[in-house]
Structure formats: C-alpha cells, structure tokens
C-alpha positions as CSV (number, residue, x, y, z in Angstrom):
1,X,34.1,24.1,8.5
2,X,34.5,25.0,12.2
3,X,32.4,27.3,13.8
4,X,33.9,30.0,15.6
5,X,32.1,28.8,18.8
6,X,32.9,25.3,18.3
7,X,35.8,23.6,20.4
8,X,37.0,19.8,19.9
9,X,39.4,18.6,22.4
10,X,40.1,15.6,23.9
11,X,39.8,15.1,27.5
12,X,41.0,12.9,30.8
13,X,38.0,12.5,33.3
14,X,38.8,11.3,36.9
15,X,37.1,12.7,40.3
16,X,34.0,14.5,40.1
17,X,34.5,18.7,39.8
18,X,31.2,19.6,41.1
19,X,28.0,19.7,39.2
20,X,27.5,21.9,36.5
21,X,25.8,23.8,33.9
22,X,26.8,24.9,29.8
23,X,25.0,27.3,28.0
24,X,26.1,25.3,24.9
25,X,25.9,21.9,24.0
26,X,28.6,19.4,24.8
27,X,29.0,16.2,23.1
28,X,31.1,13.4,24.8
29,X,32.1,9.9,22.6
30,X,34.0,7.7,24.9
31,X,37.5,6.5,23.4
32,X,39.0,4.6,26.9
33,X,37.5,3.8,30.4
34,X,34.3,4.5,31.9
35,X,32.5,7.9,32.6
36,X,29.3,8.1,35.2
37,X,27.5,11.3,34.8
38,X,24.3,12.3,36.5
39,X,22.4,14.5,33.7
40,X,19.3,16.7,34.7
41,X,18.9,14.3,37.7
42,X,19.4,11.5,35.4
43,X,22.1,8.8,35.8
44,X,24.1,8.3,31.9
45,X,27.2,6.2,31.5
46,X,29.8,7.1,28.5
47,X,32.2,4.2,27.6
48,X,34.3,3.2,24.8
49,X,32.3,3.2,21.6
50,X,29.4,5.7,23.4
51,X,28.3,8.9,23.2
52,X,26.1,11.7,24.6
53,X,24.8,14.9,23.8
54,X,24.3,16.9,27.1
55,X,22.1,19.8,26.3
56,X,22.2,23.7,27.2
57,X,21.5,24.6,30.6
58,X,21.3,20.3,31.6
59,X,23.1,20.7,35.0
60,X,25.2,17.5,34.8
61,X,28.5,15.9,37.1
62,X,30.5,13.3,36.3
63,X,33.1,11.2,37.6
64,X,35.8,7.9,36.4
65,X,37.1,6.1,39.3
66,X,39.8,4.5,37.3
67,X,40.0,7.2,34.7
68,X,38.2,7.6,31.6
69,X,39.1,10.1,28.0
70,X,36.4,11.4,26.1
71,X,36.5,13.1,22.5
72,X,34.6,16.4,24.0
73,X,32.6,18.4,21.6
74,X,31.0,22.0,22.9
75,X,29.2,23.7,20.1
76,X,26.7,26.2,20.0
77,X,25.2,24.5,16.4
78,X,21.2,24.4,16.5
79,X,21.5,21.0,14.3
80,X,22.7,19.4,17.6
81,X,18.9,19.8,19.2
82,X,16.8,17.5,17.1
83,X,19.4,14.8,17.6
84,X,20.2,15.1,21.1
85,X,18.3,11.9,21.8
86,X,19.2,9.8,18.6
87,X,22.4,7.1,19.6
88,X,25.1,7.8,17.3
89,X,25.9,5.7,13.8
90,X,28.9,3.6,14.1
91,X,30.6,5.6,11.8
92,X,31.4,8.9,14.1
93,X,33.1,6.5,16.9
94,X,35.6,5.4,13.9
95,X,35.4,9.1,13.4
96,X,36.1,10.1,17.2
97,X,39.5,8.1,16.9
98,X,40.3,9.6,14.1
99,X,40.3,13.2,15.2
100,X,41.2,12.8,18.5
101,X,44.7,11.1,17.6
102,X,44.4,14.0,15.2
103,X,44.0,16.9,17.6
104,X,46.7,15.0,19.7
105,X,49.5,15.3,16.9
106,X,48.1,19.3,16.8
107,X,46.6,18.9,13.0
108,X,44.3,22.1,12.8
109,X,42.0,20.6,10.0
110,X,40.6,18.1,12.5
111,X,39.8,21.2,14.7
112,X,38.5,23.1,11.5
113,X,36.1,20.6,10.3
114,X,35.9,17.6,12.6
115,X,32.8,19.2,14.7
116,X,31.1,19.5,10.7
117,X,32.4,15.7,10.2
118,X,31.1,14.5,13.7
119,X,27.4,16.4,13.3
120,X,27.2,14.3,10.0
121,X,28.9,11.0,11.3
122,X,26.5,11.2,14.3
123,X,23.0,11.2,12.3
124,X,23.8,10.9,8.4
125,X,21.0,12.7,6.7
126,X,18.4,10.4,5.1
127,X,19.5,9.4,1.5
128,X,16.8,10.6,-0.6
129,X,14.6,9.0,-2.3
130,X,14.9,8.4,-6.1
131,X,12.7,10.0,-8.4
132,X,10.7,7.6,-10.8
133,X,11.0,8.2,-14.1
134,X,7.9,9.1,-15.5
135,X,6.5,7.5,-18.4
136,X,4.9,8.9,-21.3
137,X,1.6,7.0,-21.6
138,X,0.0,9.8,-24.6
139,X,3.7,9.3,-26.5
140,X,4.2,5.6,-25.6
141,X,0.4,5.1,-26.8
142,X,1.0,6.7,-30.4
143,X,3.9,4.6,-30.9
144,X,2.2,1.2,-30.0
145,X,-0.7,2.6,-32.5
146,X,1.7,2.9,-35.3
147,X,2.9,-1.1,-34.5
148,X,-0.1,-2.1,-33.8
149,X,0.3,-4.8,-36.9
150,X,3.3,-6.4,-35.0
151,X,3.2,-8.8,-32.1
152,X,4.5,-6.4,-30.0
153,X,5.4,-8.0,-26.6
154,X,6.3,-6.1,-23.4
155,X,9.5,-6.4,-23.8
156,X,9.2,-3.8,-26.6
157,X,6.8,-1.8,-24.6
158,X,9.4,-1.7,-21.7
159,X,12.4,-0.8,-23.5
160,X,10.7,2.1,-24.9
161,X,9.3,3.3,-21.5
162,X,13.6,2.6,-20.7
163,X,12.3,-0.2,-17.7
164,X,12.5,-3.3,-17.3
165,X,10.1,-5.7,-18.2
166,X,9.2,-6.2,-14.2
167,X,9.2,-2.9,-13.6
168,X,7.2,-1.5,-16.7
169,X,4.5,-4.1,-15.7
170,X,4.2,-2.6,-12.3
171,X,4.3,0.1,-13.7
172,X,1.3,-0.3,-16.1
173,X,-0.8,-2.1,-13.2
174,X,-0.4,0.8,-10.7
175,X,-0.6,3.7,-13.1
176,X,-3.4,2.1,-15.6
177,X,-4.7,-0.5,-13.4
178,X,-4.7,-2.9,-16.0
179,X,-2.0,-5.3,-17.2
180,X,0.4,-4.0,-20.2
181,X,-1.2,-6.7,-22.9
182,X,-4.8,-5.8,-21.8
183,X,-4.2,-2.0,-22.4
184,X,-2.4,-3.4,-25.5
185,X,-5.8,-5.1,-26.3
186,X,-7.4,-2.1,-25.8
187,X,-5.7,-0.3,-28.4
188,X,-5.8,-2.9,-30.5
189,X,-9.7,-3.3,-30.3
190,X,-10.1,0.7,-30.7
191,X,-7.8,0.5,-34.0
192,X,-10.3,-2.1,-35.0
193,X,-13.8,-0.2,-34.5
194,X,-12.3,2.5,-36.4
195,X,-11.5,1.0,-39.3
196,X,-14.8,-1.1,-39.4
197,X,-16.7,2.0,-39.4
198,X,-14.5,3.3,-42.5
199,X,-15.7,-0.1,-44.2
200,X,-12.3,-1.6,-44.6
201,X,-13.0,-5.6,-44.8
202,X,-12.9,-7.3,-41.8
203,X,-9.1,-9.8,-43.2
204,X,-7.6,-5.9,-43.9
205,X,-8.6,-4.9,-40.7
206,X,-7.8,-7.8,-38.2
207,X,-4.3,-7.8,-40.1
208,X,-3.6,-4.1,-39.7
209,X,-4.6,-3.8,-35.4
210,X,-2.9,-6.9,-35.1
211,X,-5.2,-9.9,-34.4
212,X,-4.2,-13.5,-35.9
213,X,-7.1,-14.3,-38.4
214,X,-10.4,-12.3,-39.5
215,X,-12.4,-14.6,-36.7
216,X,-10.0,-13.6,-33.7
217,X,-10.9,-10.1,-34.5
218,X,-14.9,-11.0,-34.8
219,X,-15.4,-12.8,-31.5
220,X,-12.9,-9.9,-30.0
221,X,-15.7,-7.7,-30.7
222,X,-18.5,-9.8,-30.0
223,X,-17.3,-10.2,-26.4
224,X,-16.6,-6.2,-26.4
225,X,-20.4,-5.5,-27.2
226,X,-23.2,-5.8,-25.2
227,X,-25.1,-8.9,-25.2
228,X,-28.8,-7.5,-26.7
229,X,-31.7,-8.6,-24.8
230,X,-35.0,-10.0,-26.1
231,X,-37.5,-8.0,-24.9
C-alpha cells in the first residue's frame, strides 16, 4: 500500500530546469527517449528500459534534447537506501509500463500500491533458503537394530529418513562421516559382540545381526580386534 508521502507519476523531460535538490528520494525508470542527468557532480543517463535512484539531498539536473518520459517515483521509504546503487531486475521495467499506462487511464490502485510493487520489482528479496529436514539418527538407529537380520539396503534406510537414496548418502557422509553401509556395519558388528558375550552360538548370532554364514561373522571380528603382539 501507498505511503502517504509517496507520489508516482509519469513525466515528460525536455530542457534542463536548473539544478536541484529533494529531500526525498526520486526514482526514475525510463519508458521512451533519452534522459542526461548530472547527479552529485556525476554524469547518469536514463533510457528506455533504465532506471535510477537519486538520493536525498543529491543536487541533480537533467535535460532530453529530443524529449524523454520517465515513470517518476518520489518516496520518502528507508527501504530505498540500501538499494540505491543495485540496477533494477527486469521485472519492474515490465512493471513501469504497467503502471504508468495505469496512472495515465487515472486507475488509483496503481497510485495505491505501485510504489510497494516497484520497491519489490526493483530488488526482489532473496528467496530463502530451505530448511533440511533433519534426520533422526537415535530413532533411525533403533529401527535398523530391530532389522538387523534383513539385507537391508539404503534404499530402505532412505525412505525411512523420507530422502532419496542420493541424498540420504550425503547425508550419512556429512553428518556421520562414514558411508550408510559402513555405519550399517557398525551396527551390525555391535549386535554381534553382544550376543557373543551372552554365549549365543556363533550360526544364531551371524544369522540374527545379519551376516551371510557363521565365518563372515568370525573374520568380521577378527579384522575389528586388535592384532596381539608377541612380546
């Protein structure tokens, strides 16, 4: 919506009126012809399809020789300052033809909230950016556990973190470190040393964590213990 110091117009430019001075700020998009303006001692040039925001107290004059019309903006809105330097998105020129053929037919929404629609069209606020869904490691750990006597691939892993495969591998390698079948292995090998130290028989225990044959399970934890020295 408008604010109550904010006036959209559009405006013919021709023979230079004498330099000059706003205490607001005054943003120009060119819609026809060629305007030369001298801003705080520095030359600028507004043509079709660019635009400038002169800022308060910027003693500025300007002149077309063949004649130039500007969609003029003067606003008092703070949110003008940070983006005073920034060239405008391609979307608020479509945006300046819009509302000055609307301002022209004497539509009052344009003059109500095109200064609003130009502010945003001019520097779009950055999208933000989307919040990962984080995964459960404890939960998604106590389920594996209780399937630890399947195969278990990472496709099942990932579908139950709600990823895909891809990402739930990135996943595991950024968060973990490790890759999803070697934490998987870990599990598997910790299921194993428990139920070893209960005295369950090495066939009941390689077929319960998962491994394919009593000697898959035995050189798993061979390689996992220390080699013992002779001394």
């Amino acid at each position: 919506m408008a604010r109550a110091h904010d006036a959209l117009s559009v405006r013919q430019y021709g023979a230079s009126p004498g330099s000059h001075a706003h205490d607001h700020f005054q943003i120009l998009l060119g819609l026809d012809g060629t305007l030369e303006l001298e801003v705080a001692g520095r030359g600028r040039r507004v043509g079709a399809g660019d635009g400038l925001v002169i800022a308060p107290g910027d003693r500025h004059d300007f002149e077309s020789a063949r004649g130039a019309r500007c969609l003029v903006l003067d606003s008092t809105d703070p949110a003008w300052e940070p983006i005073q330097q920034q060239a405008p998105q391609h979307e608020a020129f479509e945006l300046a033809r819009y509302l000055a053929s609307a301002c022209a037919a004497g539509q009052p929404r344009a003059r109500q909230f095109g200064p609003a629609l130009l502010l945003e069209a001019w520097a779009p606020l950055p999208t933000p950016a989307r919040t990962r869904r984080a995964i459960d490691w404890p939960g998604l750990q106590v389920w594996a556990q209780s399937h630890l006597a399947a195969p278990l691939p990472v496709a099942d892993l990932a579908a139950r973190a709600h990823l895909s495969t891809a990402q739930f591998t990135e996943r595991c390698r950024q968060e973990l470190g490790i890759s999803p079948m070697a934490w998987l292995r870990v599990l598997r090998l910790d299921r194993a040393r428990q139920m070893r130290v209960q005295g369950l028989p090495v066939a009941e225990v390689a077929r319960r964590s998962g491994y394919r044959s009593p000697s898959a399970l035995t050189a798993a934890l061979r390689r996992a213990s220390p080699a013992k020295r002779d001394d």
